[in-house]
DRENPAGU-73406 format. One record per residue: residue number from 1; residue in one letter; chain; z, x negated, y of N, C-alpha, C in turn. Coordinates in steps of 0.2 Angstrom, whole numbers. Layout:
# residues N
  nr rest kette  n_up n_east n_north ca_up ca_east ca_north  c_up c_east c_north
 NUM    a     A     Z      X       Y     Z       X        Y     Z      X       Y
...
***
This chain:
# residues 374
  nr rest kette  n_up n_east n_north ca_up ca_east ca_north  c_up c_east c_north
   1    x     A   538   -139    -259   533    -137     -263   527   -133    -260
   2    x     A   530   -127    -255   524    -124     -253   522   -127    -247
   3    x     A   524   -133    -244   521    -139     -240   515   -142    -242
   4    x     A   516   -142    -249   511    -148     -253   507   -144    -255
   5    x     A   508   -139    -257   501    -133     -260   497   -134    -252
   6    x     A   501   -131    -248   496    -130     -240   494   -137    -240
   7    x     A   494   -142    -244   491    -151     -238   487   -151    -246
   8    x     A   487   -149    -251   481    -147     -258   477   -142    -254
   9    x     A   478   -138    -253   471    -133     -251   469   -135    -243
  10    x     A   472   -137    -238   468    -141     -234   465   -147    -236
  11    x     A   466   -152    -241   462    -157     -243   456   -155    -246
  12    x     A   458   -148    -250   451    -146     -254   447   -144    -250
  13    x     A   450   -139    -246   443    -135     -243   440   -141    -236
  14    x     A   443   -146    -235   439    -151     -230   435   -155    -234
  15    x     A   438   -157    -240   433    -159     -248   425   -154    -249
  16    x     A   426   -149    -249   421    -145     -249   417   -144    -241
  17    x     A   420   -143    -236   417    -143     -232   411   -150    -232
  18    x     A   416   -156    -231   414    -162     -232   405   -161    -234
  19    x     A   408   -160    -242   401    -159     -247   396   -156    -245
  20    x     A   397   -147    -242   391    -146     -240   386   -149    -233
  21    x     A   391   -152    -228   389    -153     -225   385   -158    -227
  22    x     A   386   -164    -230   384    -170     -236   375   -167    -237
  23    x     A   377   -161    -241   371    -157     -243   365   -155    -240
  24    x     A   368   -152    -234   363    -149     -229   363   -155    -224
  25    x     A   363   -162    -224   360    -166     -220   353   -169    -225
  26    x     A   356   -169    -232   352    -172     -237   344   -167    -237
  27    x     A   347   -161    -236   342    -157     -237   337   -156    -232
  28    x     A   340   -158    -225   337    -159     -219   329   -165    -220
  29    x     A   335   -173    -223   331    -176     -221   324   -176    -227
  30    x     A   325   -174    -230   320    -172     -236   315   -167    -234
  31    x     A   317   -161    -230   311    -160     -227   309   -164    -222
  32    x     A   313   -167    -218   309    -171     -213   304   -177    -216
  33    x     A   307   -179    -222   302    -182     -224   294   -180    -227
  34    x     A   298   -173    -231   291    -173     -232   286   -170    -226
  35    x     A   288   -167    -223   284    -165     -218   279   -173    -214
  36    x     A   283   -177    -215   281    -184     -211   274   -185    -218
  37    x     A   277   -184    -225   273    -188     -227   268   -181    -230
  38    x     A   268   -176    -227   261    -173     -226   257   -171    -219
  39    x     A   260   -176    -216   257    -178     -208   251   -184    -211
  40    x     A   254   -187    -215   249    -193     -215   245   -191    -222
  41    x     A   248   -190    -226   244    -189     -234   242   -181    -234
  42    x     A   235   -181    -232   235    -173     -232   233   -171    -240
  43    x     A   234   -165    -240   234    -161     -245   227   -163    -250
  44    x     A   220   -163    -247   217    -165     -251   215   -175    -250
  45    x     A   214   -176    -257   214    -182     -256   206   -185    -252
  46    x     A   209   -190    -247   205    -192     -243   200   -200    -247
  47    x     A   196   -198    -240   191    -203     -243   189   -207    -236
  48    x     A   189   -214    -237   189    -218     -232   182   -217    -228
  49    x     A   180   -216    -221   177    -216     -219   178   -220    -212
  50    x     A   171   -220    -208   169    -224     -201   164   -221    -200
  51    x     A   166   -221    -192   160    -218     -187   161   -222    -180
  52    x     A   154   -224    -178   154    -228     -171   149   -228    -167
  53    x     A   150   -229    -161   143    -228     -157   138   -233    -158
  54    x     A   132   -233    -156   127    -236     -157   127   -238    -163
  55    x     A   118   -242    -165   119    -244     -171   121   -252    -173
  56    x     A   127   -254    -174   130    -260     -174   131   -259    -181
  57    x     A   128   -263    -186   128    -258     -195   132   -263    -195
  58    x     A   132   -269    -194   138    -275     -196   144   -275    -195
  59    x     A   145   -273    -189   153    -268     -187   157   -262    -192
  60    x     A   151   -257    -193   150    -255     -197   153   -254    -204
  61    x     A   150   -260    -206   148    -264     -215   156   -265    -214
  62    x     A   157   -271    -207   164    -275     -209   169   -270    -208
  63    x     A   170   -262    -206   175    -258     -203   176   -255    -213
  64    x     A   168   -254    -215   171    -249     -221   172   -255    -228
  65    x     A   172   -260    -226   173    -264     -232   180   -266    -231
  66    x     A   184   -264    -225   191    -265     -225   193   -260    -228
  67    x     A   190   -255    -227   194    -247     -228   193   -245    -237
  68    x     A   187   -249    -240   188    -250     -247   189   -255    -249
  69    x     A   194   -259    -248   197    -263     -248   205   -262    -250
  70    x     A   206   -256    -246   213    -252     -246   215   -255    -238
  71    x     A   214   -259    -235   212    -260     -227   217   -252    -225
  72    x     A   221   -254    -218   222    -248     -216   218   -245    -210
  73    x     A   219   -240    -207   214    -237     -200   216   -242    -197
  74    x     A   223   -245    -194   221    -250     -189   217   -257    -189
  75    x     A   218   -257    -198   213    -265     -198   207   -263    -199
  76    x     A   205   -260    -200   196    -256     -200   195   -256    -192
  77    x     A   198   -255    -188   197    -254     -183   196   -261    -180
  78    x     A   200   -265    -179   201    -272     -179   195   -276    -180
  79    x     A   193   -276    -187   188    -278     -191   180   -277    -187
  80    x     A   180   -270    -187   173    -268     -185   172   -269    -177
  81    x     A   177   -267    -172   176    -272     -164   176   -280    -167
  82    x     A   179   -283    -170   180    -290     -170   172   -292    -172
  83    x     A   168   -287    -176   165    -293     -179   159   -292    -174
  84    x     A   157   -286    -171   154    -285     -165   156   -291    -158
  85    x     A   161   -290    -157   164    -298     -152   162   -302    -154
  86    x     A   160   -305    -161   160    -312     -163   151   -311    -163
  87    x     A   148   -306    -163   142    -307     -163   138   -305    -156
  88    x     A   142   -301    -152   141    -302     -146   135   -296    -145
  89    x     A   137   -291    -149   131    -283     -149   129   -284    -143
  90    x     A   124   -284    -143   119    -280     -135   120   -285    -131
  91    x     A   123   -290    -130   128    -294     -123   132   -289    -119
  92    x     A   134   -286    -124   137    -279     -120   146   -279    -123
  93    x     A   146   -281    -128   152    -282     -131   153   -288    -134
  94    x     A   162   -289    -132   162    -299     -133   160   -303    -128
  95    x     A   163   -311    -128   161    -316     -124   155   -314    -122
  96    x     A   155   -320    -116   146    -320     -116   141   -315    -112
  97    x     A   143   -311    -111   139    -304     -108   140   -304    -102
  98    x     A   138   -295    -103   138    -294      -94   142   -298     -88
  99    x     A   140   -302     -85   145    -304      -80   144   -299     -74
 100    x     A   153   -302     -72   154    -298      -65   150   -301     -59
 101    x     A   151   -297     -52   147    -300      -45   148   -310     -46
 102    x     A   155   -311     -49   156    -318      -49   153   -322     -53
 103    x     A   151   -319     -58   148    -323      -64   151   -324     -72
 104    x     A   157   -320     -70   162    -319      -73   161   -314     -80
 105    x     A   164   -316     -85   163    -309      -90   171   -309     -92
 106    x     A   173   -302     -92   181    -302      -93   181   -296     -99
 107    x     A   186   -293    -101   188    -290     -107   189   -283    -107
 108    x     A   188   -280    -110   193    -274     -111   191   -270    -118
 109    x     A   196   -268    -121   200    -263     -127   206   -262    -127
 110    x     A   205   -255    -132   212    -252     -135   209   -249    -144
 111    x     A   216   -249    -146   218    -245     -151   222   -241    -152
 112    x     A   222   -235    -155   226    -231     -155   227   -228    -162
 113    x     A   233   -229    -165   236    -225     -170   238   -217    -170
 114    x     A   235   -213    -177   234    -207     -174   243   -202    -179
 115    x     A   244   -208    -182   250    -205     -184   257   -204    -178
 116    x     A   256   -208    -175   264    -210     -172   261   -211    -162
 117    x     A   255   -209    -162   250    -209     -156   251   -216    -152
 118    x     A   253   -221    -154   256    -227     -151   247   -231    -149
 119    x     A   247   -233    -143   243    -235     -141   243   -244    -138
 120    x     A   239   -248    -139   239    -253     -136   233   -255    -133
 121    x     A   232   -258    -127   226    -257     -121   225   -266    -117
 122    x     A   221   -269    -118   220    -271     -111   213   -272    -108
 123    x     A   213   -273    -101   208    -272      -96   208   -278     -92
 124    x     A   202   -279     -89   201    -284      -84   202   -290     -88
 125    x     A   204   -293     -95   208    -300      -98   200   -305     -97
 126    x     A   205   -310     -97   201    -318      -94   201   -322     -99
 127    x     A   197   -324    -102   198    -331     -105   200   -333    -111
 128    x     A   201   -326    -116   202    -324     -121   198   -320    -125
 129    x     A   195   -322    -129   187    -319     -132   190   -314    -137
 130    x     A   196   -314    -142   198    -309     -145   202   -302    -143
 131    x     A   198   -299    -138   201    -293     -135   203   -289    -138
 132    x     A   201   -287    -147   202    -280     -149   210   -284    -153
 133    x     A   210   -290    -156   218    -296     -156   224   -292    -152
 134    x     A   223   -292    -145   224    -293     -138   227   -286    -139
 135    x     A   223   -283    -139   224    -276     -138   230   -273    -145
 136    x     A   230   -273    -150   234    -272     -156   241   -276    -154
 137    x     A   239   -282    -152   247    -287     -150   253   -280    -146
 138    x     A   247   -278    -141   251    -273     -134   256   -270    -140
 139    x     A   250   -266    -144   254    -258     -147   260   -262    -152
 140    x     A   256   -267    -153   262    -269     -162   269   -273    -158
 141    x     A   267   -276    -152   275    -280     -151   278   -278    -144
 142    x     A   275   -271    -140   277    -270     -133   277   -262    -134
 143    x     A   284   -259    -129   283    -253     -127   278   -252    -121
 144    x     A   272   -254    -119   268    -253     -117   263   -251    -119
 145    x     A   258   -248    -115   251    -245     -118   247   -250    -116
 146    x     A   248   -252    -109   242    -254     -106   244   -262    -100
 147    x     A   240   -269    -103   240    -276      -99   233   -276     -95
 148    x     A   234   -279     -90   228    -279      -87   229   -289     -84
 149    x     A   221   -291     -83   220    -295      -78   225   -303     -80
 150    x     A   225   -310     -76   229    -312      -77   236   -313     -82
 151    x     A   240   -308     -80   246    -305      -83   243   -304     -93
 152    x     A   236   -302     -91   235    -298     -100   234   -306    -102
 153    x     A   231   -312    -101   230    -316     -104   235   -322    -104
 154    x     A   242   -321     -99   246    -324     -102   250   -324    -106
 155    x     A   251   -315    -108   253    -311     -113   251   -313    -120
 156    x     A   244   -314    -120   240    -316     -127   239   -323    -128
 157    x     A   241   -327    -122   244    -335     -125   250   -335    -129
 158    x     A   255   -331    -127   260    -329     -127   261   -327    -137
 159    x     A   254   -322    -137   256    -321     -144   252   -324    -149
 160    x     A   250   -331    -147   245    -336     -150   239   -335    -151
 161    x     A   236   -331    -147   229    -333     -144   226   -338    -137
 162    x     A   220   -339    -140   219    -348     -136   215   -345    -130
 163    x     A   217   -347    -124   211    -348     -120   206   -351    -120
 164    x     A   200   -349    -118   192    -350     -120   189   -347    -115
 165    x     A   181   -351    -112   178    -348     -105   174   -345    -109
 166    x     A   173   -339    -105   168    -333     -108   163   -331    -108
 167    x     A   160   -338    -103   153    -338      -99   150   -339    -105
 168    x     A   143   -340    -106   139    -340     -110   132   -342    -106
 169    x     A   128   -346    -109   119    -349     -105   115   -341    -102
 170    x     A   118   -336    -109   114    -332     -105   114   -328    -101
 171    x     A   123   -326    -100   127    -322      -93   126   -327     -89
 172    x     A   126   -334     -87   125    -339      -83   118   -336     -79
 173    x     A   112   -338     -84   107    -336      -84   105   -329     -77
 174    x     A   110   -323     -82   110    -316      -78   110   -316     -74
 175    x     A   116   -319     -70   120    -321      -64   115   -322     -59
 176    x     A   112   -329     -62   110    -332      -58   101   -328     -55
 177    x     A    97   -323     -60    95    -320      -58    95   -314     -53
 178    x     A   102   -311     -56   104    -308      -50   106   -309     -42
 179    x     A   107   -316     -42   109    -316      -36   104   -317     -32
 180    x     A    97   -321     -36    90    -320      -34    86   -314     -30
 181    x     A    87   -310     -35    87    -303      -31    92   -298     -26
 182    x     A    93   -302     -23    97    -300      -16   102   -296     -19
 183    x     A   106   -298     -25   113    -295      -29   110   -287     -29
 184    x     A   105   -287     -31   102    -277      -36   101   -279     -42
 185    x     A   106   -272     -45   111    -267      -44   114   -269     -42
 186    x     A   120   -266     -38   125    -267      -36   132   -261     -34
 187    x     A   137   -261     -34   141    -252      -34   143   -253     -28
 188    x     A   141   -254     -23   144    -254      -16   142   -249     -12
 189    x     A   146   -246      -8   144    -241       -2   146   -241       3
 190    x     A   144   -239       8   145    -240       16   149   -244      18
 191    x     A   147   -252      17   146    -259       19   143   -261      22
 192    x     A   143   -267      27   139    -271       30   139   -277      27
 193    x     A   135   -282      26   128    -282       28   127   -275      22
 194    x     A   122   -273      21   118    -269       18   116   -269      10
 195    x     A   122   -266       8   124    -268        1   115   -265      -4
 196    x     A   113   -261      -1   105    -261       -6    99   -264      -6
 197    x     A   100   -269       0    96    -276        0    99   -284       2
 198    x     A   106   -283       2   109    -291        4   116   -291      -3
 199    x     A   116   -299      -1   121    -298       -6   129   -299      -2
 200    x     A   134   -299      -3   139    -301        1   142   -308       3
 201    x     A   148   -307       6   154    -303        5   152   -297      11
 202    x     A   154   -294       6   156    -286       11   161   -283      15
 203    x     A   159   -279      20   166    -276       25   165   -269      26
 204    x     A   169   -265      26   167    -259       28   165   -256      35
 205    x     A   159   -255      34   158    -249       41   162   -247      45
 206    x     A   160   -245      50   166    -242       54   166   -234      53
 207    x     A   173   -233      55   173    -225       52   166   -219      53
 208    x     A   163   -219      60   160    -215       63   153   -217      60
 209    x     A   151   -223      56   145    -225       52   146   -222      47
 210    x     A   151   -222      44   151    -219       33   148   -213      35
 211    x     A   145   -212      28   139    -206       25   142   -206      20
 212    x     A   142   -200      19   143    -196       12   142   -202       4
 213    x     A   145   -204       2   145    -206       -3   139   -202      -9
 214    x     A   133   -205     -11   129    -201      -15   128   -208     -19
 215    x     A   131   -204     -26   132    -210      -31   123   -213     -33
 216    x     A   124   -220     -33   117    -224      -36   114   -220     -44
 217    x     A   110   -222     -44   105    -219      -51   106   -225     -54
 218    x     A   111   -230     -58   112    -235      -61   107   -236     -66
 219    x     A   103   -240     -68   100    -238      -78   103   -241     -81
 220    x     A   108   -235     -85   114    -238      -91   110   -236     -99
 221    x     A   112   -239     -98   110    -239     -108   113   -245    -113
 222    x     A   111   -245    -119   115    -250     -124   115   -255    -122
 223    x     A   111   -260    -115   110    -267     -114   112   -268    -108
 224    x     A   115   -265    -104   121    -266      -99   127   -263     -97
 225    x     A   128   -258    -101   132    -253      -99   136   -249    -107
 226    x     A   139   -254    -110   139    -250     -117   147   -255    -121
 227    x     A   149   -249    -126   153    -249     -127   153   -249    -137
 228    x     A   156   -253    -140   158    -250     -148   165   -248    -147
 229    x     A   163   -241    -149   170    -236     -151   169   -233    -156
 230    x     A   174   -233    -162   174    -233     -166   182   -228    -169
 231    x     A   179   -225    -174   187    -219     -176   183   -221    -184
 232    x     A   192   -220    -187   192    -221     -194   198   -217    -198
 233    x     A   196   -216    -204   200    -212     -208   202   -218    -215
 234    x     A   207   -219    -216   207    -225     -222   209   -220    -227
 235    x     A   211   -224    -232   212    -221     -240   219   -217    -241
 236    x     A   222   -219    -236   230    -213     -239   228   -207    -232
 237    x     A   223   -207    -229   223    -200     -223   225   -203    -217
 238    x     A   225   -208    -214   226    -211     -208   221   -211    -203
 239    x     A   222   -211    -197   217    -209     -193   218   -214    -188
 240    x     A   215   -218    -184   214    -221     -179   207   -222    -174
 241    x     A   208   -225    -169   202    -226     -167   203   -234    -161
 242    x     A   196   -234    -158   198    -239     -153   188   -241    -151
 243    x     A   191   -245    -144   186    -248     -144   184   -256    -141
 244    x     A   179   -258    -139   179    -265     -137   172   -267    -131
 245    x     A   174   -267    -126   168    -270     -122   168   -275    -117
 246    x     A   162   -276    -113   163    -283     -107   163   -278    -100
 247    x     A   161   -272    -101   159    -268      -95   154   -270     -91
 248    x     A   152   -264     -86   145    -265      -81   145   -270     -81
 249    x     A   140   -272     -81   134    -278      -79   136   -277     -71
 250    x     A   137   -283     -70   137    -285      -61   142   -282     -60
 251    x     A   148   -278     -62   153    -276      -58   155   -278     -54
 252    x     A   160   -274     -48   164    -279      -44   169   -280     -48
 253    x     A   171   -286     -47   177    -289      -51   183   -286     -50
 254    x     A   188   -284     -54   192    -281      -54   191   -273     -59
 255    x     A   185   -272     -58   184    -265      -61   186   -264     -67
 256    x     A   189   -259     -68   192    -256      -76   188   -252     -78
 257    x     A   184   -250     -83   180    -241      -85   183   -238     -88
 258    x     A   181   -235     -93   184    -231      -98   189   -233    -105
 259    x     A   186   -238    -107   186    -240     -112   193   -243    -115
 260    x     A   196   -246    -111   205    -245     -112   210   -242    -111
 261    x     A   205   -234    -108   210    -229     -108   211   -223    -111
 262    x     A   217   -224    -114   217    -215     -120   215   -211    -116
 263    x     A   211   -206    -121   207    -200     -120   203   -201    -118
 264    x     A   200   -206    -114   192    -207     -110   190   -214    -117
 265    x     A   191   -219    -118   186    -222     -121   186   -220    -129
 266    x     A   190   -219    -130   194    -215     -138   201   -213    -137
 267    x     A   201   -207    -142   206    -203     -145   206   -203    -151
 268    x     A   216   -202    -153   215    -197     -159   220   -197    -161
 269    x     A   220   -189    -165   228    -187     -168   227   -183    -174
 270    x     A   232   -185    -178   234    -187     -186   233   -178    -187
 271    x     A   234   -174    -185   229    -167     -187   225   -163    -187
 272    x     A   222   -166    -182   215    -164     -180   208   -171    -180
 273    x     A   210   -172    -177   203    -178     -177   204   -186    -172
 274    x     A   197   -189    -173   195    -194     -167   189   -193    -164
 275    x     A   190   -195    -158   183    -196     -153   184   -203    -152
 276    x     A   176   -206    -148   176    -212     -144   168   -211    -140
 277    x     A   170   -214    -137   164    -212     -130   160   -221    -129
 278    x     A   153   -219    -126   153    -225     -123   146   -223    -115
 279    x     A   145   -228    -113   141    -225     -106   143   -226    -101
 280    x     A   144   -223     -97   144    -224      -89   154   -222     -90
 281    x     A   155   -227     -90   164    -229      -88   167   -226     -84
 282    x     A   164   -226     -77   167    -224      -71   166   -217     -69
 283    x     A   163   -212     -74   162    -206      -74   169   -203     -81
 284    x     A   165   -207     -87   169    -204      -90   177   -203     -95
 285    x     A   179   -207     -88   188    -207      -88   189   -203     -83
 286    x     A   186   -200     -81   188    -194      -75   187   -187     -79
 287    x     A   185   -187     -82   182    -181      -89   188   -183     -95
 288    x     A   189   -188     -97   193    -188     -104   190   -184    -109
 289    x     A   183   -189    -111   178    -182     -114   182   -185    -121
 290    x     A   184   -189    -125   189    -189     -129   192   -187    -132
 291    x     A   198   -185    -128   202    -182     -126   202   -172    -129
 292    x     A   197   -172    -123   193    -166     -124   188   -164    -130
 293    x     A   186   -167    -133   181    -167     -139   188   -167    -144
 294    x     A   192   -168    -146   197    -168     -150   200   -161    -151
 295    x     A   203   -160    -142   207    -154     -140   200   -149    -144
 296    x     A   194   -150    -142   189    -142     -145   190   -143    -152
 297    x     A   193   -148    -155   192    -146     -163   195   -144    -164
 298    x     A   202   -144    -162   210    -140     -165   208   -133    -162
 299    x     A   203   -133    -157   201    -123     -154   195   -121    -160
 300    x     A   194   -125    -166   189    -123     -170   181   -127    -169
 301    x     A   180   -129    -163   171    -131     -163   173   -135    -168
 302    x     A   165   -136    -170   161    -142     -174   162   -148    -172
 303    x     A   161   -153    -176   163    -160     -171   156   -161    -167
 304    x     A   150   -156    -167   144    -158     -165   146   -152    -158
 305    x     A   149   -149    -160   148    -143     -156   154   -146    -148
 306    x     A   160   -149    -152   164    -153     -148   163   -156    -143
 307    x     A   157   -162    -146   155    -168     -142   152   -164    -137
 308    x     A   146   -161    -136   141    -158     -134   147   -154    -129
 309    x     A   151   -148    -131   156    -144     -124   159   -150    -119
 310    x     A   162   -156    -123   164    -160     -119   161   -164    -113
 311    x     A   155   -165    -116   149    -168     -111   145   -163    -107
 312    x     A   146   -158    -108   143    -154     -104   148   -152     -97
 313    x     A   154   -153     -96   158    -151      -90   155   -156     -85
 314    x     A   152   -165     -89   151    -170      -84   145   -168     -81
 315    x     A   139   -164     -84   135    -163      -81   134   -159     -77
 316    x     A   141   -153     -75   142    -149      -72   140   -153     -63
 317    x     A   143   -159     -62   144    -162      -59   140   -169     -57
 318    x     A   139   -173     -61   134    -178      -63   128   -177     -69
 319    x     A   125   -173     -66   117    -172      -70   115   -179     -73
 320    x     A   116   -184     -70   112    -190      -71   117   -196     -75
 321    x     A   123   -194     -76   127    -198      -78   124   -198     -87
 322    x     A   126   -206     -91   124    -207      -97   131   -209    -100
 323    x     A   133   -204    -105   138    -204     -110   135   -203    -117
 324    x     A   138   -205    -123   137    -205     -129   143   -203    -133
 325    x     A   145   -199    -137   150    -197     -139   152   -196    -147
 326    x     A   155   -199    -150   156    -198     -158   162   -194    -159
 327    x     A   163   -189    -165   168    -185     -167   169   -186    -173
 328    x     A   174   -184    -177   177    -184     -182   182   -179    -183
 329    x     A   182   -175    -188   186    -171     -191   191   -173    -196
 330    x     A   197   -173    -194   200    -174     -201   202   -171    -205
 331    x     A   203   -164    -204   202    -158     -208   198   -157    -213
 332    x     A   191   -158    -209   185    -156     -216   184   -163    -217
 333    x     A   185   -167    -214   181    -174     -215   174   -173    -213
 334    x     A   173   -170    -208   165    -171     -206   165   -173    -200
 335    x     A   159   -176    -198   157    -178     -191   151   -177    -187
 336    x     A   152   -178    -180   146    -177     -177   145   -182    -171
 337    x     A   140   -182    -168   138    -183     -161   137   -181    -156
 338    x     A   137   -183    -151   130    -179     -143   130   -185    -136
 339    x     A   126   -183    -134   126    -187     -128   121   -184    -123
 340    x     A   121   -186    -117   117    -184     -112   116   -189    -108
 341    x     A   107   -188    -105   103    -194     -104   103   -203    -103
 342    x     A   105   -201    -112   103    -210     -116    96   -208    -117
 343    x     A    91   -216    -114    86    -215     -115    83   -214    -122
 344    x     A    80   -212    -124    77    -209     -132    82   -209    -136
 345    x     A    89   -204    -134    93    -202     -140    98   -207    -140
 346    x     A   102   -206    -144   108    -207     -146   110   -208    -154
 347    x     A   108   -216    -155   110    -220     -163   117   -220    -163
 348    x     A   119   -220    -168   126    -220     -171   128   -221    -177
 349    x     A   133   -226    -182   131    -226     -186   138   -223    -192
 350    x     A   140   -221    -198   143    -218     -202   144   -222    -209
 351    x     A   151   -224    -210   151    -226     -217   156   -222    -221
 352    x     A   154   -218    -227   159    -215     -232   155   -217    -239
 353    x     A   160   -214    -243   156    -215     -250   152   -207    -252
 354    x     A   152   -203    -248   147    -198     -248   141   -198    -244
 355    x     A   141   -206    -240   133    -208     -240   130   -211    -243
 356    x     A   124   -211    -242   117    -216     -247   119   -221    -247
 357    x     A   121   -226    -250   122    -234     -250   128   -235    -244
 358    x     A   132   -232    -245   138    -231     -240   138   -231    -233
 359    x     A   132   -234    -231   133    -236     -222   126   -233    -222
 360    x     A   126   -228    -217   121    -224     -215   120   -225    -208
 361    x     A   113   -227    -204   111    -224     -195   107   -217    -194
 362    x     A   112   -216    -190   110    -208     -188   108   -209    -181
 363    x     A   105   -203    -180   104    -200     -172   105   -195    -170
 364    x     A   103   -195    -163   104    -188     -162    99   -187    -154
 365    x     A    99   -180    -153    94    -181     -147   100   -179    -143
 366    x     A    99   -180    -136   104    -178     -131   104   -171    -129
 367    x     A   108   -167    -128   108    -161     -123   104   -162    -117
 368    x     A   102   -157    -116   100    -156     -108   103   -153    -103
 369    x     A   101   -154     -97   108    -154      -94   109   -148     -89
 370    x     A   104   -142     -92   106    -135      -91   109   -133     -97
 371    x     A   112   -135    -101   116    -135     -106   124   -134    -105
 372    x     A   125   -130     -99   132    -131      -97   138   -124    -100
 373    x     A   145   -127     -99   151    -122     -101   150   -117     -96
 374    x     A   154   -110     -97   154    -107      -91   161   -109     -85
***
């Protein structure tokens, strides 16, 4: 009898035990959820919004008619590089544009989701005209962030995109002028023959000839040197960003810039905000002005105040370098600009429904470049 009382009150109280434990996992996952679903659905109700560099209104148009559409940040994102790609902004982005020293026009994007920070990248892609596609495949079917070259375009056959030549009459064209002028511009240094009146193949000097590397005065602006990057906030508070470009004009082949890499061509995260950069590539991945313009918001700047600190470290060092920078608050939902030495300023453009006829171009003038952090 007093066996069975003891094997009753051990069934019970591991009965009870059992339960609460039961309870405090349930209670657990019920905070974790909600914390999760006020990571993504903030407190006040959100309003779809787009901000991108340059003024591309049709990227623009097509990014915020996803987003009222009920579209998510990543398809808005998608949307607004693609339709830029397919129109071939500036010859700067998409087929067809800037060719490399070869004559070549090659690829690069990413996107980045700002809930889950999952990134998808690639650089250097051949042959494959839908890069910002390319780029989303990465994030949506691979634990990687980043395909390059070759390898990117066997990857994107792979996930049913078609190879396609990406020359175009009027990169042909470029080329062929280029090569007319004795290959100038060009990014070469201490080579022979004489990389600032010949063209190659080049070799390197010998050690006891190299001179101090004193970077060229390139002229970058939106018609050889430019990027659409773009950050979005969709309808349930989602944040994303990304961008799309063909890169330098006349590069050497192989070069990667900014534009595929988190924190340099865009950033962004589900509490604080998005950046995206565009300009001189090979400056501004060594800055992570992005990266950095994001980080100054969670420290409180402005999204103008942001952009502007971030760019100002580049000209601690490159006076002459040309960056353009868009920010985005998701906090307030406000945003800003800055850039330094874009010829006559810095267009950008903004769609919400708290703008005039929803899709707005703005400007902005550059800082100067005694404008520095301490």
């Amino acid at each position: 009898m007093t066996r069975c009382l003891r094997a009753t009150q051990i069934s019970s109280s591991f009965a009870a035990l059992t339960i609460l434990i039961i309870g405090i996992i349930v209670t657990v996952v019920i905070i974790q959820r909600k914390n999760h679903v006020d990571a993504i659905e903030p407190n006040y109700r959100p309003f779809p919004i787009i901000i991108n560099t340059w003024g591309f209104v049709n990227a623009t148009v097509a990014g915020f008619n996803t987003l009222r559409s009920n579209g998510s940040a990543l398809d808005a994102i998608v949307a607004a590089c693609t339709k830029c790609q397919d129109e071939q902004c500036d010859h700067t982005v998409g087929w067809g544009g800037s060719p490399d020293e070869n004559g070549e026009t090659t690829l690069d994007a990413m996107i980045m989701d700002g809930p889950t920070h999952s990134v998808g990248s690639v650089a250097a892609l051949r042959n494959v005209k839908n890069v910002i596609g390319v780029a989303r495949a990465v994030l949506e079917h691979t634990d990687h962030t980043l395909l390059v070259g070759d390898q990117a375009t066997a990857f994107a056959v792979q996930m049913g995109f078609t190879k396609e030549n990406l020359t175009s009459k009027w990169s042909a064209e470029q080329h062929t002028k280029w090569l007319a002028n004795h290959c100038q511009p060009n990014f070469w240094h201490n080579v022979t023959p004489n990389a600032s009146n010949s063209c190659g193949p080049y070799k390197p000097l010998k050690v006891k000839e190299v001179t101090p590397v004193k970077r060229k005065l390139h002229q970058i602006d939106r018609y050889n040197h430019d990027t659409i990057g773009v950050v979005v906030i969709d309808s349930v508070g989602r944040i994303a960003s990304g961008t799309s470009t063909n890169g330098a004009k006349f590069k050497i082949p192989g070069r990667v810039g900014d534009s595929p890499i988190a924190g340099a061509g865009s950033y962004c995260d589900q509490e604080i905000g998005g950046a995206a950069a565009t300009g001189d590539g090979d400056i501004i991945m060594r800055y992570l002005v992005s990266y950095q313009a994001v980080e100054n918001l969670r420290q409180g700047y402005s999204p103008n105040d942001a952009a502007e600190e971030a760019l100002s470290r580049i000209l601690k060092r490159f006076p002459n370098a040309s960056v353009g920078l868009v920010v985005l608050d998701i906090r307030k939902q406000s945003y800003g600009a800055a850039c330094i030495n874009v010829e006559e300023g810095f267009p950008f453009m903004i769609g919400s429904s708290l703008e005039p006829d929803g899709v707005q171009r703005k400007f902005v003038q550059c800082i100067k470049p005694n404008k520095l952090t301490n």
